[in-house]
C-alpha positions as CSV (number, residue, x, y, z in Angstrom):
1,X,16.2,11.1,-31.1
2,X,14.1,12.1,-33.7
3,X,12.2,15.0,-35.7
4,X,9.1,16.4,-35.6
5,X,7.4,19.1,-38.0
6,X,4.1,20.1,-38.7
7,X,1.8,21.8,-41.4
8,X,4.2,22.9,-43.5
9,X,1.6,24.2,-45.9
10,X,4.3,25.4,-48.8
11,X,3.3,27.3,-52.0
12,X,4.9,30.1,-54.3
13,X,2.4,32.5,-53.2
14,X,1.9,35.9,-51.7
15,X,1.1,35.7,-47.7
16,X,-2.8,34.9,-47.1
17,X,-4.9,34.7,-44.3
18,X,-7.1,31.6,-42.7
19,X,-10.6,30.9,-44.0
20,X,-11.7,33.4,-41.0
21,X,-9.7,35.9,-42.6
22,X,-7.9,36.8,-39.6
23,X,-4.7,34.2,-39.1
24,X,-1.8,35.4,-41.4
25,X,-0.5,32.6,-43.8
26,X,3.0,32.7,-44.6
27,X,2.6,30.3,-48.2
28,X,6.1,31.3,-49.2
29,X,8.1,31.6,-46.3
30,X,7.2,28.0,-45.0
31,X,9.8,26.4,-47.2
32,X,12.5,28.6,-45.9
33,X,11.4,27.4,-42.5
34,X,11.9,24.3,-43.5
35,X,15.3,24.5,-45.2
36,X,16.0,26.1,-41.9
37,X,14.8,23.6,-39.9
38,X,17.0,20.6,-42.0
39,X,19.7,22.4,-41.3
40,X,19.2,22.3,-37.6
41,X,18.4,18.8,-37.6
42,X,22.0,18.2,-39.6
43,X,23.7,19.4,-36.5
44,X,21.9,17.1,-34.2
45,X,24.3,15.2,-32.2
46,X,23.8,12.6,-31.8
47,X,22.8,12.2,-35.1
48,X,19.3,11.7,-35.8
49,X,16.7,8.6,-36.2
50,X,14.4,9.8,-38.4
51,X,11.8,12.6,-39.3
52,X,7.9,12.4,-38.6
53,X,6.1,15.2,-40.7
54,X,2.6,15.2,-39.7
55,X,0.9,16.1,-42.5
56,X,-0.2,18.9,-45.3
57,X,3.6,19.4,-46.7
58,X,1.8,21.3,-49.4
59,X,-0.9,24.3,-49.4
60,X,-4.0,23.5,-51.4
61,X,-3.2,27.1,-53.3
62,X,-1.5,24.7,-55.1
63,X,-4.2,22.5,-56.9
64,X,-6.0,25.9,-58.6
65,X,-2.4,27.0,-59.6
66,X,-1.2,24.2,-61.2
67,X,1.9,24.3,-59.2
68,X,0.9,21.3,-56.7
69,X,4.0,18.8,-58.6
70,X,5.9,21.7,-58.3
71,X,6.0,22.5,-54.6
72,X,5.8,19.0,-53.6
73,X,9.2,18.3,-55.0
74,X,10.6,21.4,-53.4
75,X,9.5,20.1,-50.2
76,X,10.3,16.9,-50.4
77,X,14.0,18.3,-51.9
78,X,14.7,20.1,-48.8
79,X,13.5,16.9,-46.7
80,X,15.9,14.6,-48.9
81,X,18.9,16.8,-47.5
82,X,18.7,14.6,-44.5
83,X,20.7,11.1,-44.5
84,X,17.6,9.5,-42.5
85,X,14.0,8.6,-43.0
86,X,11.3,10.7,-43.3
87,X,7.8,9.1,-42.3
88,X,5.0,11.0,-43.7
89,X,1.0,11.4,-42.5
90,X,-1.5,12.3,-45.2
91,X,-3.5,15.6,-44.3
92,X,-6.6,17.6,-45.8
93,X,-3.9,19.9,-48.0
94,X,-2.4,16.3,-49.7
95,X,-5.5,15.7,-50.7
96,X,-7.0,18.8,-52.3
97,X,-3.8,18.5,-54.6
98,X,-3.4,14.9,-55.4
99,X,-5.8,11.9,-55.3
100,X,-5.2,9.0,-53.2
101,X,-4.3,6.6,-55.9
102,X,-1.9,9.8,-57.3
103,X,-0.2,9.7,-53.6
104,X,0.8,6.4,-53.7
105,X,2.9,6.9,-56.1
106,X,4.6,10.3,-54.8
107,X,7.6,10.9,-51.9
108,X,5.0,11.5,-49.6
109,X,4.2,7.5,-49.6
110,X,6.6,6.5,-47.3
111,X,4.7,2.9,-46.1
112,X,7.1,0.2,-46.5
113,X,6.3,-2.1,-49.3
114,X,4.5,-4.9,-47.2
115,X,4.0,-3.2,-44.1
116,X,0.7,-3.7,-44.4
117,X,-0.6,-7.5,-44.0
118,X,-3.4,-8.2,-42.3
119,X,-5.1,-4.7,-42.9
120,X,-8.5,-4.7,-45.1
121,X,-8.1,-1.6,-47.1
122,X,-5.5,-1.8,-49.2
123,X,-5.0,1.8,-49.8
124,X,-4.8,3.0,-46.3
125,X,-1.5,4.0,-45.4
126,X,-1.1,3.0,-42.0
127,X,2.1,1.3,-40.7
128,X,4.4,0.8,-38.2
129,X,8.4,0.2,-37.3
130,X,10.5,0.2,-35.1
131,X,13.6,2.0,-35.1
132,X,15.0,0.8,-32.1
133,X,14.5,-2.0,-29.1
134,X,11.1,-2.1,-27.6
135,X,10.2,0.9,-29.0
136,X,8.0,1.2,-32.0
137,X,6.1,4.4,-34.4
138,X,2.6,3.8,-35.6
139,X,1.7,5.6,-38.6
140,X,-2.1,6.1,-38.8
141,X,-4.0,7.2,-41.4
142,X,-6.6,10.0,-40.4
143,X,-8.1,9.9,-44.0
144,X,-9.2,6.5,-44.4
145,X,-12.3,7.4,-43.9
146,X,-13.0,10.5,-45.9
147,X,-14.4,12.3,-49.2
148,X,-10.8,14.1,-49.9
149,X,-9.6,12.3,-52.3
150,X,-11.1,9.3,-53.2
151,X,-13.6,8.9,-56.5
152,X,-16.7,9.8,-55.9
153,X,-17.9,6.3,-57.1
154,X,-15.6,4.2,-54.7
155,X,-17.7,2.1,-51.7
156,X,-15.4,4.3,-49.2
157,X,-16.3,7.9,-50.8
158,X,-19.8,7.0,-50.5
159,X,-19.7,5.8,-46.7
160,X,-17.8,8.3,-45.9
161,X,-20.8,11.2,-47.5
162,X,-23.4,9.4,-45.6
163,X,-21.6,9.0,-42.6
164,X,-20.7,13.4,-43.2
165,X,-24.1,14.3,-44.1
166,X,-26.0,12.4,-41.4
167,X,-23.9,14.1,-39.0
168,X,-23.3,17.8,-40.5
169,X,-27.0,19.1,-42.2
170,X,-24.7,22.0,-43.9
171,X,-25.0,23.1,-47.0
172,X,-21.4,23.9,-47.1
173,X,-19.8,20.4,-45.4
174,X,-16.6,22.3,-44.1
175,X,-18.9,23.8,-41.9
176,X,-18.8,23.4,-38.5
177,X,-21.8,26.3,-37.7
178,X,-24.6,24.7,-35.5
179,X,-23.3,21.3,-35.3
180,X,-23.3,19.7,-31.9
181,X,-20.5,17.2,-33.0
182,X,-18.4,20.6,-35.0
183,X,-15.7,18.0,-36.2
184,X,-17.5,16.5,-38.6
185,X,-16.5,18.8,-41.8
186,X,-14.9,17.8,-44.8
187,X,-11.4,18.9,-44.0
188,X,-11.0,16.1,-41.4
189,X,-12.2,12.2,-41.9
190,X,-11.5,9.2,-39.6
191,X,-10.2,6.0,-39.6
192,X,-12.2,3.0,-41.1
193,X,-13.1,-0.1,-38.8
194,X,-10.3,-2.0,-40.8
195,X,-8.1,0.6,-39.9
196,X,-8.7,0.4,-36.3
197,X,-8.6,-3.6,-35.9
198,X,-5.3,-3.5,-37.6
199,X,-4.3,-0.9,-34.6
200,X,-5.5,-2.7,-32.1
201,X,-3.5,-6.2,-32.9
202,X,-0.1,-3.8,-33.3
203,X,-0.8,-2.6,-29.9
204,X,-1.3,-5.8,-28.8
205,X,2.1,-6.8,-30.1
206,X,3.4,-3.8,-28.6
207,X,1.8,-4.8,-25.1
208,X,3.4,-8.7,-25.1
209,X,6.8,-7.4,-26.2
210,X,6.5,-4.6,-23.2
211,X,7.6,-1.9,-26.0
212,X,6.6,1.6,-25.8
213,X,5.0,3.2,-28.7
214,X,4.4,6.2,-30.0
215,X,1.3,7.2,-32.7
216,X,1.5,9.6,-34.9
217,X,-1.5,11.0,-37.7
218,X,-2.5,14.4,-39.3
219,X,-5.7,14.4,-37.0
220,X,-5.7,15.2,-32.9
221,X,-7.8,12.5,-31.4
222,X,-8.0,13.8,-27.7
223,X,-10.6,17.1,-27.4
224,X,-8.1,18.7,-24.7
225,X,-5.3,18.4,-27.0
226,X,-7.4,20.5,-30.1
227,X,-10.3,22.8,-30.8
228,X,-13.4,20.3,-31.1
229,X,-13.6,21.2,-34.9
230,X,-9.9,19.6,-35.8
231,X,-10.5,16.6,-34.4
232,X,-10.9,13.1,-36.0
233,X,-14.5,11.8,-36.8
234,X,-14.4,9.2,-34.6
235,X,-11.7,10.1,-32.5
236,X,-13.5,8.5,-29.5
237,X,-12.9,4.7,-31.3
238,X,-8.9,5.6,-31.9
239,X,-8.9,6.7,-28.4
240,X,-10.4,3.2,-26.9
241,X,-8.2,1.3,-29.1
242,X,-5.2,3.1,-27.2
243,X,-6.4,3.0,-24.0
244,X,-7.0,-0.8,-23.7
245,X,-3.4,-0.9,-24.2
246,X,-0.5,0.1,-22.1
247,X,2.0,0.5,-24.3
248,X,1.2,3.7,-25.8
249,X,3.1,6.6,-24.5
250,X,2.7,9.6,-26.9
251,X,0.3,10.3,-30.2
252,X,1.4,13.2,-31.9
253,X,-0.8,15.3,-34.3
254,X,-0.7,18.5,-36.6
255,X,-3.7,20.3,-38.5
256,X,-4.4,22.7,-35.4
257,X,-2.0,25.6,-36.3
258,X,-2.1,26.7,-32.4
259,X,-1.1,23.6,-31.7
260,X,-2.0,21.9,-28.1
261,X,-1.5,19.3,-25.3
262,X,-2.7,17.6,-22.8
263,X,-2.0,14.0,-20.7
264,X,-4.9,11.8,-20.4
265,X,-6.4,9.8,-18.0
266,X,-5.0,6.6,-18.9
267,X,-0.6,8.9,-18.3
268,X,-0.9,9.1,-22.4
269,X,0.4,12.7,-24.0
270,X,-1.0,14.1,-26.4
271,X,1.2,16.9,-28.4
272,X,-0.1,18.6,-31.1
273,X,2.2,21.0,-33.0
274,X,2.0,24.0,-34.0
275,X,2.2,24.4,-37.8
276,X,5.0,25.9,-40.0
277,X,2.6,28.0,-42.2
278,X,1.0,30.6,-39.3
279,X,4.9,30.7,-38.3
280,X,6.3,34.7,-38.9
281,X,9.6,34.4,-40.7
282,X,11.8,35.0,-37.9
283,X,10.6,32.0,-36.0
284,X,10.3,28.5,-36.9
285,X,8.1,25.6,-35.4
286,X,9.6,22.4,-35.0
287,X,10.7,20.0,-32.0
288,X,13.5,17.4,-31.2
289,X,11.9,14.3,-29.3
290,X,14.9,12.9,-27.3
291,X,13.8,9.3,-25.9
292,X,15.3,7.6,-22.7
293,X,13.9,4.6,-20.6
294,X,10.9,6.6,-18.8
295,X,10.1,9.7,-20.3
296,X,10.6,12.0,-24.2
297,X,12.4,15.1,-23.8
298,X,10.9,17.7,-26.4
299,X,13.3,20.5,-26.8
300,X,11.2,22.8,-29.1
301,X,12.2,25.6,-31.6
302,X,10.1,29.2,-31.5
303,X,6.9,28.9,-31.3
304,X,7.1,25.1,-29.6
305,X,8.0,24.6,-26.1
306,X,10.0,22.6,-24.8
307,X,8.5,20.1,-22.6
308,X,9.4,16.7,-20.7
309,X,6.9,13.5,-21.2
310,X,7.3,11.0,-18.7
311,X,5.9,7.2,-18.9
């Protein structure tokens, strides 16, 4: 069994609202949430795996306040109360606080030292492992492609614009009004060709070794799974990769706060969770996978539902 949380979002700061202005944002609160969420998980019997968090741990409040060092290590504190791993996906928030090359060298880099032979771009955090047999976690990096938080002079930061700006003719890139592909905005990126080829040979291990696998990244990459402006740039190619494959039984996303699902056509689920920082205090928003021979048993907390996944 393992853990699953989402969108955490923390920062010492009053309650807000969404960029719509309409979705409360509980900045504070979140990290209470999570304290009380470790605590669940410490009762777990049997005793847990390891954690997946999917993705903006911190708010990017944090960056204009100067606090961003702060809250990250009261995040990752309350994580560290737990005698397992915790596997980490970069989001949007990560980056509006800390640089890529700054990340590296944080808590949130939890890529294995080595994982990554074979892979092109050295600073994309994609990985895999497998903590038990035939059945192995693929850590994907939604950000790979992106202009959150790379230099502005770097090859990839300057794909990555062109690629935005030919799709999105905004003035104001995290923009979605107009477009006829709405996910391309700043706040969400893709996953470099590199990236993907990489993918595709793990799955391809995956398939001769007749494990099952589940993928996990910050982005949704199924359109019945999200709204169509959360989505990963090129969602479509992540989605190919998976589907020439049959070992893939799950890929497990945050960044929508409303969270979602759907199965595919190809018997793949697709969960995406709802997030920790729309959660009211006397709630909380995170899910125990349980995983047997066929099928993942999801026994949710508040706003999560439970739900059974069979493969």
């Amino acid at each position: 069994s393992f853990v699953v949380i989402a969108d955490i979002q923390y920062a010492d700061a009053a309650d807000g609202y969404d960029f719509g202005g309409y979705r409360r944002r509980y900045y504070r609160q979140s990290l209470n949430l999570l304290r009380d969420a470790v605590a669940a998980w410490a009762t777990e019997k049997p005793p847990l795996a390891f954690v997946l968090q999917l993705g903006d741990s911190i708010d990017g409040l944090n960056a204009r306040s100067g606090e961003a060092e702060g809250a990250l290590e009261q995040v990752l504190a309350a994580l560290g109360q737990l005698p397992v791993p915790v596997h980490h996906a970069w989001g949007n928030h990560e980056f509006y606080n800390f640089s890529r090359a700054r990340l590296v060298h944080t808590g949130l880099n939890s890529r294995p030292a080595g994982a990554i032979a074979g892979l092109a771009a050295g600073d994309c955090q994609a990985y895999h492992f497998s903590p038990a047999t035939r059945f192995r976690v693929v850590v994907l990096d939604a950000y790979d492609l992106s202009i959150l938080g790379r230099e502005p002079d770097s090859p990839r930061y300057q794909e990555s614009l062109q690629l935005l700006r030919e799709k999105n003719p905004n003035n104001n890139l995290n923009s979605p009004a107009g477009l006829k592909e709405p996910w391309f905005v700043e706040f969400n990126g893709g996953f470099s060709q590199a990236q993907l080829d990489w993918f595709n040979e793990v799955l391809k291990f995956s398939d001769e070794k007749q494990e099952k696998v589940v993928v996990m990244g910050h982005l949704p990459i199924h359109p019945d799974a999200s709204d169509r402006v959360c989505l990963a740039w090129n969602y479509e190619d992540a989605l190919s990769v998976i589907h020439s494959h049959q070992c893939v039984v799950c890929f497990l996303a945050g960044h929508l706060h409303d969270g979602g699902y759907c199965l595919d056509s190809h018997g793949v689920h697709h969960l995406t969770l709802e997030g920790v920082i729309e959660t009211p205090p006397e709630t909380n928003a995170f899910g125990t996978i349980y995983v047997y021979e066929d099928k993942m048993i999801l026994k949710g907390r508040g706003r999560i539902s439970d739900r059974v996944m069979h493969f």
